[in-house]
N, C-alpha and C positions, 0 to 999 in steps of 0.2 A: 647319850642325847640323840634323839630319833628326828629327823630330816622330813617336813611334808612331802610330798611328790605327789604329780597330775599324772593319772596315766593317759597316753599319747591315743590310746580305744576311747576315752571319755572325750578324749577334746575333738577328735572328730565327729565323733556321733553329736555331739554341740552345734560343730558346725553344719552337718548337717541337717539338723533341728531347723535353726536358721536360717538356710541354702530354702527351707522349703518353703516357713514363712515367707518368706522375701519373692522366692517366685510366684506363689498364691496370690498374695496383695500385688506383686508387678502382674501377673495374669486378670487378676480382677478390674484392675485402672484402665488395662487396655480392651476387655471386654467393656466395660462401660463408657467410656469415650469412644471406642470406635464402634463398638457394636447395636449400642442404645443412639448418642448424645450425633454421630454422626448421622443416623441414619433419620432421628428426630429434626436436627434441621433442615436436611436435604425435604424434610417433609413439609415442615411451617415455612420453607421459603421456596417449593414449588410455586407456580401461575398455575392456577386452576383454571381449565381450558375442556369446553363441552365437546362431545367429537361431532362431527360437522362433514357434510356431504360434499367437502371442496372441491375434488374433484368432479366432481357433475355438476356442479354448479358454473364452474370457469368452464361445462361444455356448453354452454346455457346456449351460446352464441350457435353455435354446432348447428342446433334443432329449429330450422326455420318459424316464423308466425306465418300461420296460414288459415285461410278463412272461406268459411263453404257459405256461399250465397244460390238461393234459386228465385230464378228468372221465367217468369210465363210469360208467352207470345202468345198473345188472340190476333186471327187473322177471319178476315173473311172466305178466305181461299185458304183450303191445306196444304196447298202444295205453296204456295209462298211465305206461309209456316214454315215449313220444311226448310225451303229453300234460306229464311231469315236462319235458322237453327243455326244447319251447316256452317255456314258462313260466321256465324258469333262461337260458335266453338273451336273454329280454328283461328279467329284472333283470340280467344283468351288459352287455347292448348298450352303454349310454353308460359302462362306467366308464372312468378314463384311467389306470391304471394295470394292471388285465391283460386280458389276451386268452385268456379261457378256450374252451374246444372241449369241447363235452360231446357223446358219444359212448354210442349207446346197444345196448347186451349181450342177446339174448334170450336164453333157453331153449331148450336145445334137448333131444337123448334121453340124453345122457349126464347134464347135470345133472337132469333126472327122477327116471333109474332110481338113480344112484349116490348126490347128496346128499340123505341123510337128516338131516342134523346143518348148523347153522349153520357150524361150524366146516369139515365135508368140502366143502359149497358153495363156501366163502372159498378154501380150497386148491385147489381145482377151476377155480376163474373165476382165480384168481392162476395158475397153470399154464395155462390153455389162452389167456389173452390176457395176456402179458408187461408191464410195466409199466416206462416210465423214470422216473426219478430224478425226483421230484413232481410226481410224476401220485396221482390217485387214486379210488377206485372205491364207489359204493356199490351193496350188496346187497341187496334184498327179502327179509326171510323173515317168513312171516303172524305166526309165534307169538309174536312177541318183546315181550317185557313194556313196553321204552323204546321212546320215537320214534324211536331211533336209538343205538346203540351203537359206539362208538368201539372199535375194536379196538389190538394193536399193530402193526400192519402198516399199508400204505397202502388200507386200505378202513374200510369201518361199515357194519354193517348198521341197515336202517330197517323200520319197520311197512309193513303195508297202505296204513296211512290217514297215513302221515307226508307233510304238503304239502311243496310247493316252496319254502314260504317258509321255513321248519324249515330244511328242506336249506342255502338259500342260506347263513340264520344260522349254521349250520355251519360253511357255506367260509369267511366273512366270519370268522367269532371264533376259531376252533382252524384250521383248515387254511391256510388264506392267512395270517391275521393281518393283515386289512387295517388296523385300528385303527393296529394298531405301524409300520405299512407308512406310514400317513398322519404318524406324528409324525416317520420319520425323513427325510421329501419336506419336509412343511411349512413356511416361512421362518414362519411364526406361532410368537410365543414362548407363546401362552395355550394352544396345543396342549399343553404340558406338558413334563416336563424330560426330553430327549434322554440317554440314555446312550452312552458313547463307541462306538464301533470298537471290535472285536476286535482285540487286540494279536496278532502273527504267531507268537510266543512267550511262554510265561507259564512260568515257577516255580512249582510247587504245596510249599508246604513244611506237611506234619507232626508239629505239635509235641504230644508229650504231659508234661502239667508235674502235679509232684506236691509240692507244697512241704516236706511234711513224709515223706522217704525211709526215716527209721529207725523213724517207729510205725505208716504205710500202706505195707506191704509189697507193694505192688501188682507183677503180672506180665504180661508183655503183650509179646509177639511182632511191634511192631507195624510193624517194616520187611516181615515174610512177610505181615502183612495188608494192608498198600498193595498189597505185589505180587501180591497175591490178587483184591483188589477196585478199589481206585483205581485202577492202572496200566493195567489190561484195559479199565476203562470208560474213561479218557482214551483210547484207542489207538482206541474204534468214534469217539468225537468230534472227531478230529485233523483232520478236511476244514477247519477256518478258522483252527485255531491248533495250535504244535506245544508238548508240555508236558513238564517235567522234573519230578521227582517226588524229591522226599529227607525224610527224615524225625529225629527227634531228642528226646530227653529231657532235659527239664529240670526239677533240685530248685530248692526254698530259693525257690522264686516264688509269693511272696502276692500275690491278690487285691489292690489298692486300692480296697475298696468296702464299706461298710457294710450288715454283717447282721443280721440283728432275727430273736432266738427267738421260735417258736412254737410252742406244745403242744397236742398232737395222741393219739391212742391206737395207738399204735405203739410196739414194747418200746423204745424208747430214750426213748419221751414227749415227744419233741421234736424238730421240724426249725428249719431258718433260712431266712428270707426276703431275698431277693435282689429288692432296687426293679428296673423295669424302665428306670426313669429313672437308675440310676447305671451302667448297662449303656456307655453310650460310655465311660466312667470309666474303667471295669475293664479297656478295651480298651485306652486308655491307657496303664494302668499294665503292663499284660503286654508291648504292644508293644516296649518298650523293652529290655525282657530276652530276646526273640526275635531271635537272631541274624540280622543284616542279611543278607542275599544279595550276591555276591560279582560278581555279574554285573550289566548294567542291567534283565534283564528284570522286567517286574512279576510281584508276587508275591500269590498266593493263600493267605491263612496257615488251616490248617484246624487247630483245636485243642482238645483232648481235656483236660479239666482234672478233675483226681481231688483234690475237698478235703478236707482233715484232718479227724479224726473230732470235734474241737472246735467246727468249724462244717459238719458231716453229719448228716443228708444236707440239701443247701442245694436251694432251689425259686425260681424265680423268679415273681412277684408282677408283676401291673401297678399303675394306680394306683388302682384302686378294690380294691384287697384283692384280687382274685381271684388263685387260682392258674394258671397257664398254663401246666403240667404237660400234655404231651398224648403218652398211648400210653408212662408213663412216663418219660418222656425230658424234660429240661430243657435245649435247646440253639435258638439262633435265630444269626441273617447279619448281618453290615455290608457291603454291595458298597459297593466292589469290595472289601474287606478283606481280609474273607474270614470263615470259619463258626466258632462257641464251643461245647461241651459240656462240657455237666456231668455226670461220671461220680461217681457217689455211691458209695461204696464199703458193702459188704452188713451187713447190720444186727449180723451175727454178727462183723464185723470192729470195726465201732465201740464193740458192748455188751465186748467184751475188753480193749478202750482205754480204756473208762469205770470196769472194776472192776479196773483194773490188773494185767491179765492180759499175757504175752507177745503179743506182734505176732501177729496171724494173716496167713499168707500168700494173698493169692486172687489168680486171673487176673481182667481186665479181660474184657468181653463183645466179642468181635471182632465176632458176628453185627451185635448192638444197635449198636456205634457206627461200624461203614461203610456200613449201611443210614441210617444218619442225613448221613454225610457225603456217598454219591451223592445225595440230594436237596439237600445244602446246595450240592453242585457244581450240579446242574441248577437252580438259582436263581440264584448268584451268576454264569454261564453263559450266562444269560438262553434257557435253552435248554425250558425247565415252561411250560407254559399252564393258569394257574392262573381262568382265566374261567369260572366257571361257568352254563350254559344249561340254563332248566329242559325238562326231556322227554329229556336227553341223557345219556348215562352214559361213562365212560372206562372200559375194562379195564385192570385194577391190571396192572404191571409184575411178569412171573415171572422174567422172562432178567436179565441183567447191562447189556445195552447198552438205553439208549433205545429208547423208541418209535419206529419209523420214519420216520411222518408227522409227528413230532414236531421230530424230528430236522431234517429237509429242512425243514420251515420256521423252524429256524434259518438255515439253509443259506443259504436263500430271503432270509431278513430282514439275514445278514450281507453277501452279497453288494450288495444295493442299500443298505447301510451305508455299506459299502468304496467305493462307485461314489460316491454323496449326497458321503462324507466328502473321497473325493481330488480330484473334483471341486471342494469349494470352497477347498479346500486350494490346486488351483492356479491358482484364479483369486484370489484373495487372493494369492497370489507374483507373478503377473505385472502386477495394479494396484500392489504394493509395487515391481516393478522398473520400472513404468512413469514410477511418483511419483519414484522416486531414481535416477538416470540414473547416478549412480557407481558405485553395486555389479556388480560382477565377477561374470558368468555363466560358468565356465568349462567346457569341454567335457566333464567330469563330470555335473554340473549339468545343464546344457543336455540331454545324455542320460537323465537320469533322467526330466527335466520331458517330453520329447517319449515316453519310450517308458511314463510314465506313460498323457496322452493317447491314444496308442493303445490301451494293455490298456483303457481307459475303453470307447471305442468297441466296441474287442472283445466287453466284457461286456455291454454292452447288446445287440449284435447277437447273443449267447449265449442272453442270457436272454428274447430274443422269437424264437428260434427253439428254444425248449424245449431248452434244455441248458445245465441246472442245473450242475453239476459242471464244466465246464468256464467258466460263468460267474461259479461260485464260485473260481477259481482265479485267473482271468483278473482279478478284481475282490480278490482279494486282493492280488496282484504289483501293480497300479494304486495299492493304495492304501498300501504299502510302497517303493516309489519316487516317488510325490509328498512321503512323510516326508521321504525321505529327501533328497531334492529342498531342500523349504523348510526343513529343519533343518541346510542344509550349512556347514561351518565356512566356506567361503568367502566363503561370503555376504556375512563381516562385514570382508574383508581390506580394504576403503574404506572402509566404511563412515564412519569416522570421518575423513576426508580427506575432504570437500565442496569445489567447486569452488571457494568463497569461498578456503578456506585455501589452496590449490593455487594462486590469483590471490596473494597475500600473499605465497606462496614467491619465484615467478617472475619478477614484477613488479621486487623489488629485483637481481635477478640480472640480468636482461636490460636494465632501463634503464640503467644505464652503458654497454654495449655499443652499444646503438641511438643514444647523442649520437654517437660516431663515425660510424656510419652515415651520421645525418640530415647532420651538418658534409659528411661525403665527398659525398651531394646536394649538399648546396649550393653546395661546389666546383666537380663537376664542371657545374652549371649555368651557374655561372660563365665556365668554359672554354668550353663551348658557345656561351654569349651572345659572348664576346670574339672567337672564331673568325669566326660568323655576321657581326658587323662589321666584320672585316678582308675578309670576301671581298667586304661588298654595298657598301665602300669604294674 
C-alpha cells in the first residue's frame, strides 16, 4: 500500500508563490492610497490663492505722496521777484509733501503798452505763458485795494507791499489746502474726522414736495431747470465722479417737526419758526417718503420744500432765537445727505388762503433756488473753501462752472484721497489674507488687488511729475479696484470652513482606510523579516 507524501521543495516554492502575491497587492494599496488618493486630496482641498505683491504693498506707507505744483510771480520790478522767490522757497524747502517750483514772469513792452486794466494784464500773462492743470500764477498790480485778490482763474492778483508770507498763507489755505492735505495723510485720530472718498458715481435726485397740492398751486418746470443749471454744472465737475441727475414731485408730505408762531409786521402778521435742533428730525421724516434709488449708487438728495400756507412762510431759528434767514433764503446741508429748502410761497398767495379766496396760481423762483443748490453741491462736494484770510478777497462766481483754482484743488485733494484711501484699503486685505490662510484669492481678485497697486504707483509718480489729470484718473481707477478687490463675494467662499472643520471632515473618512494600510505594513514587514531568515539560514 503506497503512502501520498508533499515534498517540503513544493510546499515552499507554494509559499512563496503567495509571499509574492500578497506583497504585489500589499505594494499596490499602498501605492494607490498614498501615492494617487493622498496626493489627490491634498490637491482638491488646497485654497487656491493668486501670488500677490504683499510685500510692496504693506511698504506702500514707506513711499511718501508728494506733489509738484508751479507757481509764477509777475512783479513789476525783477528784483522784487527775486526777492518774493527767495523767500517762498525757503518756506516751502523742508515741506514733505510738495514740491513747489516757483517761477518768476517780468515785464516786458507788450504788458506795458497794452495792460491798462487788471483784468487785460490777467488775460495777457494767461496767453503768453500757458498754464497746466494746477499751476498757478500771481499778478502785481499797484492799485489794488486787497493784499491779494483771488480771482476765478488760476491766478490773484497781489499789492505792492503784499509779503511773502501773505503769499505763502495763500498757497497753504485756498490753493493747496495743505490743512485738508495733512488730515487726509495723518494716521492721528485728533487731526479730526476724515470724510470719505469720492464715490466713482453718485445719483443726484431732485425732489420738490408740496404737501398740500389743491390750496398751493405751485408751478415750476423744474426737470428744464436741472437741465438748465444742475446738469451743465455737474458735467464741468465730472473729472472724480460721474453723476445721474432725475428729479420728481411729491404731495401729501408733512414735515415731522414742530413749528412755533411768530408775529411780526408783515400783511399776514405772522411767520413760524423752525428750531434748528429739530432739523435732523425733519430729515427723517421726509427721508422715508423719498423714493429709494433703484440702483447701489449713493445718493445726493437735493430738496425744494414749499409749505402750506397754515404754517407760511416758515423761518429757521437757532437756539438762541435768532433768525438764520440769509439773503432771504432759508435752506442749510446734511453731508453726505444732501441739501433742504424752504420755498415760502408769496404773501399774495397765502393772504387768499387765509380770507378764503380761490387758490392763487404762482410759479416757484427757478433763479433763487438753483443758485442755492449749486452751493449746496459745492459743499456737500467738498469742492467751496470756505477759510477765510484777512487781506484776501475772492471774486464772486459769474459763470456756471466753478472756480478754477478752486476746482483743481479738488482734484488735487481727491486724488491723494483715492491713493491714502486704496492704499490702506490694500494693505488691510492683505494682513486679513495673511491672518486667514483659508480665503480664496482667485484670479479676479488677485487682478484687481495687483493692478490696483500699480495705478497707486502710477499716481504718485503722476502727481510728482506735475500731471494732475492724469494722476487724478490714475488714483481714481486705483482706488475703484482695491474696492472692488476687498469687497469681492469670494472672499467669503471659505471663509466659514477653517482648517479645524476641514480636519473634523477628513479625519473620519480617511481613518478606516489607513488601519488597512498600517495592517498591510505590518504584513508585509512580516514577510520581509521571514524571508531575511530563511536566507541568512
Amino acid at each position: 500500500m503506497e503512502t501520498a507524501s508533499t515534498s517540503p521543495f513544493k510546499l515552499r516554492h507554494k509559499d512563496k508563490a503567495e509571499d509574492r502575491y500578497r506583497i504585489g497587492a500589499t505594494v499596490a494599496f499602498i501605492v494607490v492610497i498614498i501615492g494617487i488618493g493622498v496626493p489627490m486630496w491634498w490637491h482638491t482641498t488646497t485654497v487656491y490663492r493668486v501670488d500677490l505683491p504683499s510685500s510692496d504693498i504693506l511698504s506702500l506707507s514707506e513711499r511718501p505722496i508728494k506733489t509738484a505744483v508751479q507757481v509764477a510771480i509777475f512783479t513789476q520790478q525783477p528784483s522784487r521777484g527775486q526777492l518774493l522767490i527767495s523767500e517762498l522757497q525757503s518756506a516751502f524747502s523742508d515741506s514733505e509733501i510738495w514740491a513747489v517750483e516757483f517761477k518768476q514772469l517780468s515785464p516786458t513792452e507788450r504788458t506795458v503798452q497794452e495792460a491798462h486794466t487788471p483784468a487785460a494784464l490777467e488775460k495777457l500773462l494767461l496767453k503768453e505763458y500757458p498754464q497746466s492743470m494746477g499751476d498757478f500764477m500771481f499778478i502785481e498790480w499797484p492799485k489794488l485795494q486787497e493784499e491779494l485778490l483771488l480771482t476765478t482763474e488760476r491766478s490773484a492778483l497781489m499789492r505792492s507791499d503784499t509779503s511773502s508770507n501773505k503769499i505763502a498763507q495763500l498757497l497753504h489755505a485756498k490753493i493747496l489746502q495743505t490743512y485738508r492735505i495733512n488730515q487726509i495723510l495723518s494716521t492721528d485720530d485728533r487731526m479730526g474726522i476724515k470724510s470719505e472718498a469720492p464715490q466713482p458715481t453718485y445719483e443726484v435726485i431732485v425732489s420738490v414736495l408740496n404737501p398740500k397740492p389743491r390750496l398751493t398751486h405751485a408751478q415750476w418746470n423744474i426737470a428744464l431747470a436741472v437741465k438748465t443749471y444742475i446738469e451743465p454744472w455737474l458735467a464741468q465737475v465730472s473729472g472724480v465722479s460721474n453723476y445721474t441727475v432725475r428729479t420728481q414731485w411729491k404731495y401729501r408730505v408733512a414735515i415731522e417737526a414742530e413749528v412755533k408762531q411768530v408775529r411780526d409786521q408783515s400783511r399776514l402778521g405772522r411767520h413760524y419758526a423752525l428750531q434748528e435742533s429739530a432739523l435732523p428730525h425733519l430729515l427723517t421724516s421726509i427721508a422715508q417718503n423719498l423714493s429709494a434709488s433703484t440702483t447701489d449708487k449713493p445718493a445726493i438728495n437735493l430738496v425744494v420744500y414749499i409749505p402750506p400756507c397754515h404754517t407760511a412762510p416758515l423761518h429757521i431759528y437757532n437756539s438762541k432765537d435768532q433768525l438764520l434767514t440769509r439773503n432771504g433764503v432759508d435752506a442749510f446741508i446734511s453731508p453726505p445727505w444732501g441739501g433742504f429748502i424752504i420755498a415760502n410761497p408769496p404773501e399774495r398767495v397765502c393772504l387768499a388762503a387765509i380770507n378764503d379766496e380761490p387758490p392763487v396760481p404762482y410759479h416757484v423762483s427757478t433763479t433763487d433756488n438753483m443758485q442755492v443748490m449749486l452751493d449746496q453741491l459745492h459743499k456737500l462736494l467738498d469742492i467751496s473753501s470756505e477759510l477765510h484770510i484777512d487781506g484776501v478777497k475772492v471774486v464772486d462766481i459769474e459763470q456756471l462752472e466753478p472756480r478754477r483754482w478752486e476746482y483743481e484743488a479738488y482734484l488735487r485733494r481727491s486724488a491723494i484721497r483715492h491713493i491714502s484711501t486704496a492704499s490702506s484699503t490694500l494693505q488691510s486685505l492683505i494682513k486679513l489674507l495673511d491672518q486667514i490662510s483659508y480665503i480664496v484669492i482667485d484670479d479676479e481678485v488677485g487682478a484687481a488687488i495687483t493692478n490696483s497697486y500699480t495705478d497707486i504707483l502710477a499716481a504718485k509718480a503722476a502727481l510728482l511729475e506735475h500731471r494732475l489729470g492724469d494722476a487724478s484718473a490714475l488714483a481714481k481707477r486705483a482706488f475703484v479696484a482695491s474696492e472692488r478687490g476687498f469687497f469681492d463675494a469670494s472672499l467669503l467662499a471659505q471663509l466659514y470652513f477653517p482648517d479645524e472643520q476641514k480636519y473634523a471632515i477628513y479625519i473620519p473618512l480617511f481613518l478606516p482606510i489607513m488601519v488597512p494600510v498600517l495592517s498591510s505594513f505590518n504584513m508585509l514587514r512580516g514577510v520581509l523579516q521571514a524571508r531575511r531568515k530563511q536566507k541568512s539560514a
